[in-house]
C-alpha positions as CSV (number, residue, x, y, z in Angstrom):
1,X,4.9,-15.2,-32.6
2,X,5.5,-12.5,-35.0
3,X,9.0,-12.1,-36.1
4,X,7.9,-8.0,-37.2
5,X,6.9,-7.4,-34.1
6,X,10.3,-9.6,-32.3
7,X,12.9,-7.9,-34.5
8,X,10.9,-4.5,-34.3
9,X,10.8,-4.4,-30.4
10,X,14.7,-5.8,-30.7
11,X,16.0,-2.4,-32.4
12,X,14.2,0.1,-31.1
13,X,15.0,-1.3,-27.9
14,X,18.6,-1.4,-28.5
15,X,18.2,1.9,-29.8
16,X,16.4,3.5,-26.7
17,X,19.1,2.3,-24.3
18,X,21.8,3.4,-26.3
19,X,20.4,7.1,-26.6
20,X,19.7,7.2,-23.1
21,X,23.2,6.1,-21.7
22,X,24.6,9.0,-24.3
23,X,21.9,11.5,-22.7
24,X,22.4,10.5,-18.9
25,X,26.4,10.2,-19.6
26,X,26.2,14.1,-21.1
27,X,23.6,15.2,-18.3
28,X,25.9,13.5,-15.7
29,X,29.5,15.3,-17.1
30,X,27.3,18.9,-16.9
31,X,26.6,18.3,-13.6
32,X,29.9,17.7,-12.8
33,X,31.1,20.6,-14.5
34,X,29.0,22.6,-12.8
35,X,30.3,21.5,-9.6
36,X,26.7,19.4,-8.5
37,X,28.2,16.2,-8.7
38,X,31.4,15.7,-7.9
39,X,34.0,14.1,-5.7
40,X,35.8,16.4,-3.4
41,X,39.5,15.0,-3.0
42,X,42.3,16.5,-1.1
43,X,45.8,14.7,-1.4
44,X,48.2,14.6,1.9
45,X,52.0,14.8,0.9
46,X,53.8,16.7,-1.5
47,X,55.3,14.4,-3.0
48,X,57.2,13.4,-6.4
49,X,54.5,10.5,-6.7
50,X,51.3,13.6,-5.1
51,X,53.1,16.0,-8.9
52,X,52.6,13.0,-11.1
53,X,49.0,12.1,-9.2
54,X,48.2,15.6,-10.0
55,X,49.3,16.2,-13.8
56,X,47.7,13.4,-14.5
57,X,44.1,14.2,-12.8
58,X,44.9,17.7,-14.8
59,X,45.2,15.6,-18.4
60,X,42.3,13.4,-17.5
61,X,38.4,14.6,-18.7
62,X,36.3,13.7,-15.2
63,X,34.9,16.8,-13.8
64,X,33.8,14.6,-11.1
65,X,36.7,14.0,-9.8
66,X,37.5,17.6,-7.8
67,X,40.8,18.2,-6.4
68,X,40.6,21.0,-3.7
69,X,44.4,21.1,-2.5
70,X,47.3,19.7,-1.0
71,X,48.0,18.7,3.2
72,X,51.7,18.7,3.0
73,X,53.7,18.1,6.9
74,X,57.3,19.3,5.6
75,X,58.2,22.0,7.8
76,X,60.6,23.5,4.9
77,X,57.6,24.1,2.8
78,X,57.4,28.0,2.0
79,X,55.2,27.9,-1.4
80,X,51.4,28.3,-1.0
81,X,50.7,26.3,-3.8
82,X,52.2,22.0,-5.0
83,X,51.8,21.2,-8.7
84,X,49.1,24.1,-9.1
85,X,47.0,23.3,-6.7
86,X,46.8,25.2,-3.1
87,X,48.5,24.0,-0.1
88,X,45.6,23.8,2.9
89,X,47.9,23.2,5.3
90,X,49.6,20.1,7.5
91,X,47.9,16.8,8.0
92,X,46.8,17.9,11.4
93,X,44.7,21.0,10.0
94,X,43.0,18.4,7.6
95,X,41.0,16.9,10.1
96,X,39.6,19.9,11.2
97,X,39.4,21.7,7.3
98,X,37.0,18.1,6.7
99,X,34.7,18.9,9.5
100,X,34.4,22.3,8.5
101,X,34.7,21.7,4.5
102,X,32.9,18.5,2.5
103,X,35.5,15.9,1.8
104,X,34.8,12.4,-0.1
105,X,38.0,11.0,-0.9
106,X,41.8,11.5,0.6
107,X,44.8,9.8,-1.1
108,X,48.1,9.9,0.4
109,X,51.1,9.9,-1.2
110,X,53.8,9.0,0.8
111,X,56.4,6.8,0.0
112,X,56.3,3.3,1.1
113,X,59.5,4.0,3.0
114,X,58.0,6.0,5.9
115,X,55.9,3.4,7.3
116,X,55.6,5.0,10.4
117,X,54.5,8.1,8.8
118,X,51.6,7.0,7.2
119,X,50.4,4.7,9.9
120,X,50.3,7.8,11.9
121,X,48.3,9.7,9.0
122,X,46.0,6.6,8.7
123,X,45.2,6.4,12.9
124,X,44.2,10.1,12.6
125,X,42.2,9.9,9.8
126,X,39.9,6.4,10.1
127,X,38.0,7.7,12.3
128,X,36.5,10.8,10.2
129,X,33.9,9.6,7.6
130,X,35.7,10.0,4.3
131,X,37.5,7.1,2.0
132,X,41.1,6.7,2.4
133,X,43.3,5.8,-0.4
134,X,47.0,4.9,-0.8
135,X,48.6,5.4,-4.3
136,X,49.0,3.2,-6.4
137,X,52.8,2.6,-6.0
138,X,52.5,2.0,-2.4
139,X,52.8,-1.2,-1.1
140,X,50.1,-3.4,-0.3
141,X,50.9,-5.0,2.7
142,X,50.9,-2.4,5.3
143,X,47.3,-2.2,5.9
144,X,44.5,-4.9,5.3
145,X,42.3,-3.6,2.0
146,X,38.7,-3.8,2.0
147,X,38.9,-3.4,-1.9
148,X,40.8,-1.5,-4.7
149,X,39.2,1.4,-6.7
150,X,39.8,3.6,-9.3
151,X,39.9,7.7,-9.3
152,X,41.1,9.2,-12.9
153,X,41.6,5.8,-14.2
154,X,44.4,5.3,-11.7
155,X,43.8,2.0,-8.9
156,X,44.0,2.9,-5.0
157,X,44.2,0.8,-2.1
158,X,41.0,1.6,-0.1
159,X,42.3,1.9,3.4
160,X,39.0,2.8,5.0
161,X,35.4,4.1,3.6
162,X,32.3,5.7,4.6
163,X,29.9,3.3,6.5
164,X,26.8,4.7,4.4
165,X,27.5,6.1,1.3
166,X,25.3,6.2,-2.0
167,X,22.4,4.0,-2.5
168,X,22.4,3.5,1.4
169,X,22.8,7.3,2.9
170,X,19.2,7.9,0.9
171,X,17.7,5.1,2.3
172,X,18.8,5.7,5.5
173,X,17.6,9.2,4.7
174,X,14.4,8.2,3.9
175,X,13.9,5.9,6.7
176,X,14.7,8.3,9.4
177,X,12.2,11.1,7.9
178,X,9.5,9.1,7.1
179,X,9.4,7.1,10.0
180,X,10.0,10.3,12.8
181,X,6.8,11.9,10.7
182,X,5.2,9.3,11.5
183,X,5.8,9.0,15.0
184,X,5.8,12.9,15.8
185,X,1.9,12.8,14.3
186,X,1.5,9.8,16.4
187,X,3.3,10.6,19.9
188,X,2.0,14.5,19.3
189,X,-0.9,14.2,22.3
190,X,1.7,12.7,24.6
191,X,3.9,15.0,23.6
192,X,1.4,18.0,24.2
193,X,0.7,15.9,27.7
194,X,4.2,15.8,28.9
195,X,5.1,19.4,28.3
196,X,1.9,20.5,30.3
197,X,3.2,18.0,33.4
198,X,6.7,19.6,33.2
199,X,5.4,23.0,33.4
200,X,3.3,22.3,35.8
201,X,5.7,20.2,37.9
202,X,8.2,23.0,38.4
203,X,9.4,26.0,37.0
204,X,11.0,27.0,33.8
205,X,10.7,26.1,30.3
206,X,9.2,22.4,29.2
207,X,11.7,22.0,26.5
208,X,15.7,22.6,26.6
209,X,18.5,22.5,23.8
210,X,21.8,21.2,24.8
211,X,24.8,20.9,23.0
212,X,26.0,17.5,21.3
213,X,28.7,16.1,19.2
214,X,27.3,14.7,15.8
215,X,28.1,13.4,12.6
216,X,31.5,14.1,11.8
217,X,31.9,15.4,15.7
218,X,30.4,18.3,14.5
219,X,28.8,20.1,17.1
220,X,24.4,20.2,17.5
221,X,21.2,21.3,19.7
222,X,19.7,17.9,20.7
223,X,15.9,18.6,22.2
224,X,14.7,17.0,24.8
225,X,11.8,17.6,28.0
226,X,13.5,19.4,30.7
227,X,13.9,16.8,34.1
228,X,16.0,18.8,36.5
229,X,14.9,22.0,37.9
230,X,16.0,25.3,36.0
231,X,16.7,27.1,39.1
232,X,19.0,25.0,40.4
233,X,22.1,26.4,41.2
234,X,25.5,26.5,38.5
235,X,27.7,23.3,38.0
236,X,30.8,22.4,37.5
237,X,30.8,20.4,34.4
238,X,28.1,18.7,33.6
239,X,27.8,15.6,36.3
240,X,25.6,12.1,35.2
241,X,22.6,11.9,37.1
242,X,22.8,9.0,39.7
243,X,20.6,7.5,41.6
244,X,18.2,9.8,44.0
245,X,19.3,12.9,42.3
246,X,18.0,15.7,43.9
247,X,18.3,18.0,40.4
248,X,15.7,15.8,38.8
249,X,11.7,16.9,39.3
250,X,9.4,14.3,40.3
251,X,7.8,14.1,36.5
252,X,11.4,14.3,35.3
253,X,12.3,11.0,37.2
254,X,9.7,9.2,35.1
255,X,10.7,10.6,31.9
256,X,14.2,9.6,32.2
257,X,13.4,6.1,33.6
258,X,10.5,5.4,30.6
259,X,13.1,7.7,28.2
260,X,10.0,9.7,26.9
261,X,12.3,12.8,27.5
262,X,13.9,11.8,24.2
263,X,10.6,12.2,21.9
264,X,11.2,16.0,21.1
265,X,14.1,14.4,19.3
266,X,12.1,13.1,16.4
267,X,12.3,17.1,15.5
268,X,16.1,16.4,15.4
269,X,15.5,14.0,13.1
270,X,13.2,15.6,11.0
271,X,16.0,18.3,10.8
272,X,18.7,16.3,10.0
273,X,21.1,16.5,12.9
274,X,19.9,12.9,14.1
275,X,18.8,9.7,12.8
276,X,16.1,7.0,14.4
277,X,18.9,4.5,15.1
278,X,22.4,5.4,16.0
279,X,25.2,5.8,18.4
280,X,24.0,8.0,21.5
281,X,25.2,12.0,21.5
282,X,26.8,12.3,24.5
283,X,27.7,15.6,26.4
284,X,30.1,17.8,24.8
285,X,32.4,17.6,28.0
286,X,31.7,14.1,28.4
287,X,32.8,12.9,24.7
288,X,36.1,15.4,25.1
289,X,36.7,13.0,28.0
290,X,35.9,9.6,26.9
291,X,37.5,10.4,23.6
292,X,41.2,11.1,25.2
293,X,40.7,7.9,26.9
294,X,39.6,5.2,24.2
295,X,40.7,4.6,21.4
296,X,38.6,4.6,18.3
297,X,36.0,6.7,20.2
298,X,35.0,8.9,17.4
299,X,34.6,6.4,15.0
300,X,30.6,6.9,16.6
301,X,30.5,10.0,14.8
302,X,30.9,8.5,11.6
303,X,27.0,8.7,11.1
304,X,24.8,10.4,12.7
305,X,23.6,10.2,16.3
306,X,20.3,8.3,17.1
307,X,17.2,8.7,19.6
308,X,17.9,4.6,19.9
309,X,20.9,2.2,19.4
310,X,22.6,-0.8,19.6
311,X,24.0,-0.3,22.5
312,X,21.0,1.0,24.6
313,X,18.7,-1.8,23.3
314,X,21.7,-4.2,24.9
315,X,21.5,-2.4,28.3
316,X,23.9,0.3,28.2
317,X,21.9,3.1,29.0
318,X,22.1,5.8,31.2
319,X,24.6,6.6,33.7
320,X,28.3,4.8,32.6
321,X,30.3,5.3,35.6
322,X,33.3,3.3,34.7
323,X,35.6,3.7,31.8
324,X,34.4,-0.5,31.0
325,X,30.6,0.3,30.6
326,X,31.8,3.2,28.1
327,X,34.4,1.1,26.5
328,X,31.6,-1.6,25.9
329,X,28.9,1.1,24.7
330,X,31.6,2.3,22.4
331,X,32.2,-1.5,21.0
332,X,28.0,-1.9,20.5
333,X,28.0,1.4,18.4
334,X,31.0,0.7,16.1
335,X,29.3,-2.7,15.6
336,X,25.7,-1.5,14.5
337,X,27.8,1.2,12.1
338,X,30.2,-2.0,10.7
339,X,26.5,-4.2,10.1
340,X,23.9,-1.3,9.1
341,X,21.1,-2.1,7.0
342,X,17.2,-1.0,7.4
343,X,16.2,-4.4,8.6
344,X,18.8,-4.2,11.8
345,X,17.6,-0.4,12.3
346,X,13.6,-2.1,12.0
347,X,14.7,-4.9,14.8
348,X,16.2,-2.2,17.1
349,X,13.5,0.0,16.9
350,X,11.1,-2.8,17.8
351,X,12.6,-4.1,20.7
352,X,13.2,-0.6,21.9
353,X,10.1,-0.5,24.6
354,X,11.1,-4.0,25.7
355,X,14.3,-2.7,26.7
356,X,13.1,0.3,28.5
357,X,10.7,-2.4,30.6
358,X,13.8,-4.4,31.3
359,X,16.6,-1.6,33.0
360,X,16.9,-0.3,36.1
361,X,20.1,1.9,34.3
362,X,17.6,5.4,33.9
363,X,17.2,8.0,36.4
């Protein structure tokens, strides 16, 4: 071989990669300064440790690392600001300043004295879908760690973290787009078909919005083909169908049993509210209920809803009337978020039309 063209290739090799990690480290930092990159962080307790936390995120030179304020409980607290950053409030106005405000990373800095205090932070925080960290001078023990990380050079205790973050959120991302694009083009006649039935079936509109809890139990329209009649009279509620319902149109029966009611949701998708694969939205009233009564239930919202999940290929679909059935849907859905990857959402989506042929749980 020739040794010119060995040692040739060698440097300006070496070269290449060194210039680019100096360009994509300087690109990367001006992003972050300009705020397009970044890491929103919010720390909960103003403490001595939360001042120290803070001067030294002040000293350090990562614009990526964003601190947006202070969650402080102590009811003597009259200043608006900790360490010169603002106070947003108490620990119970954080969880709904995350849903209203992006959030990546809280660190709380209580004292490893108040153990009660912070497992009662912890249980009202791992269900929303942001990572949790301890600082680094609490103890270890209290909570099992999934791993330690590093924010302004300093190490944290990950408590909890987001089930898709990164690499996977854009392949999820692009998996759910592609694929419902797909699928609208395809299921478009049958769509077109379905809509003309309902109108003609009974009156009112084919298609109706109804509200849904989402990711981050943020509230959605979810779209589906209308099954009950539209002049029926008001409700208290909003009652399961069951079995016979008289609400439900004739056409409407066989959309809910064959669940091609759900298709206008690939436009859900396609917007970004829902995903392919996912926990079902459930009614707004009916998630306020279920949520008082288990625990963990919002723990579904950590990523977005689905037309298809876990749980519904695994027979729970359609009506749940015991608090077991919904306990058990609740277990399938925290267990496809815990396990994602594109090859479980492929497998779920094929088995999909097996499990429609094989329930008698639709009407």
């Amino acid at each position: 071989y020739s040794r010119i063209w060995f040692f040739s290739w060698a440097l300006s090799a070496t070269a290449l990669i060194f210039f680019w990690r100096i360009f994509s480290f300087f690109m990367l930092f001006r992003l972050a300064r300009a705020g397009r990159l970044s890491r929103n962080i919010v720390i909960v307790g103003g403490t001595e440790q939360a001042a120290r936390l803070l001067a030294h995120f002040k000293q350090t030179t990562e614009p990526w690392n964003n601190i947006i304020g202070v969650f402080d409980d102590r009811e003597e607290r009259t200043d608006e600001t900790f360490a010169g950053y603002p106070v947003l409030g108490s620990s119970e106005d954080l969880i709904e300043y995350s849903r209203k405000n992006r959030i990546d990373d809280v660190i709380i800095t209580l004292p490893w004295s108040a153990e009660m205090r912070l497992s009662d932070i912890v249980d009202k925080l791992v269900d929303l879908p942001l990572d949790i960290h301890l600082g680094s001078d609490m103890a270890g023990l209290l909570y099992p760690s999934r791993s330690f990380s590093f924010l302004g050079g300093i190490p944290m205790l990950d408590i909890a973290g987001k089930p898709l973050a990164g690499g996977q959120m854009i392949l999820k991302e692009i998996e759910d787009r592609t694929l419902a694009l797909i699928l609208l083009i395809i299921f478009a006649p049958v769509m077109v078909l379905i809509a003309a039935a309902v109108k003609l079936d009974s009156r009112g509109p084919a298609l109706f919005r109804q509200a849904r809890y989402g990711f981050n139990n943020r509230q959605f329209k979810v779209f589906k083909f209308r099954t009950m009649y539209h002049d029926r009279l008001p409700e208290k509620g909003v009652p399961q169908a069951t079995p016979g319902d008289l609400r439900v149109t004739r056409i409407g029966a066989f959309l809910r049993r064959t669940s091609l009611d759900e298709l206008p949701q690939l436009i859900n998708v396609l917007e970004g509210t829902m995903s392919l694969v996912g926990p079902r939205p459930h009614a707004v009233q009916h998630n306020e209920e279920y949520a008082v009564m288990i625990n963990g239930y919002f723990a579904r919202h950590k990523v977005k809803p689905g037309i298809t999940g876990w749980a519904q290929v695994n027979g729970f679909r359609g009506e749940t009337d015991t608090l077991d059935k919904m306990k058990a849907r609740v277990e399938y859905d925290i267990y496809y978020i815990e396990n994602w990857s594109v090859l479980f959402d492929l497998y779920i989506l094929a088995i999909t039309p097996l499990s429609l042929l094989n329930t008698d749980q639709a009407y």
